[in-house]
C-alpha positions in Angstrom: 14.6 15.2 6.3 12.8 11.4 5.2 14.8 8.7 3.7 14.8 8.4 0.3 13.2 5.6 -1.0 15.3 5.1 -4.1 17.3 2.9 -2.4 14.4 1.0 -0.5 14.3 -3.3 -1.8 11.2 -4.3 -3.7 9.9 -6.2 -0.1 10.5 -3.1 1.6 8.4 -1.3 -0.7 5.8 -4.3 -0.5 5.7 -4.5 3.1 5.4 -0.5 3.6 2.6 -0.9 0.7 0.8 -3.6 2.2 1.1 -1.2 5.8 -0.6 1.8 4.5 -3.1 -0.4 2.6 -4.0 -2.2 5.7 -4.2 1.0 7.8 -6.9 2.6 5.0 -8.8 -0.4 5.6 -9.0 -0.2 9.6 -9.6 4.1 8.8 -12.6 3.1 6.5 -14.2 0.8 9.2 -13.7 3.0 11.9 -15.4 5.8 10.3 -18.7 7.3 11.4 -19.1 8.2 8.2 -17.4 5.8 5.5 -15.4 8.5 3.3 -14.9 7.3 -0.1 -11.7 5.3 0.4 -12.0 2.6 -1.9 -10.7 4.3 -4.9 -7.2 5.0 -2.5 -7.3 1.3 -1.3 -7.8 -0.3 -5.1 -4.9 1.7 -6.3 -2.8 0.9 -3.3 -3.9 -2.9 -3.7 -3.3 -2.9 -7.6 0.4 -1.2 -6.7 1.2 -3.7 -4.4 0.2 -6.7 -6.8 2.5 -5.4 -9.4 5.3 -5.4 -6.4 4.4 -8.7 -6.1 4.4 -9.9 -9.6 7.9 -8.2 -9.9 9.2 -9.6 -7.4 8.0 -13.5 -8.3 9.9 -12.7 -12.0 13.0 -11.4 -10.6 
């Protein structure tokens, strides 16, 4: 069973955010044929800048 992430700090969530966003990007370069990723990596980027901005105001 995966860990919840309920209980996972706002840098955790950040740091796994920024992971998968960063592992889209290598994915989209690598492609033979570019699949239509950015949508997935603007939404992920625009997630993890609200992550941020919590975090600065806390």
């Amino acid at each position: 069973m995966s860990e919840s992430t309920d209980s996972w700090s706002d840098e955790r969530v950040q740091a796994e955010l920024e992971a998968v966003l960063a592992d889209l990007q290598t994915l989209e370069e690598h492609l033979a044929e570019p699949l239509t990723l950015a949508d997935a990596i603007a939404e992920l980027e625009t997630t993890r800048a609200m992550y941020e901005h919590a975090a600065v105001e806390v």
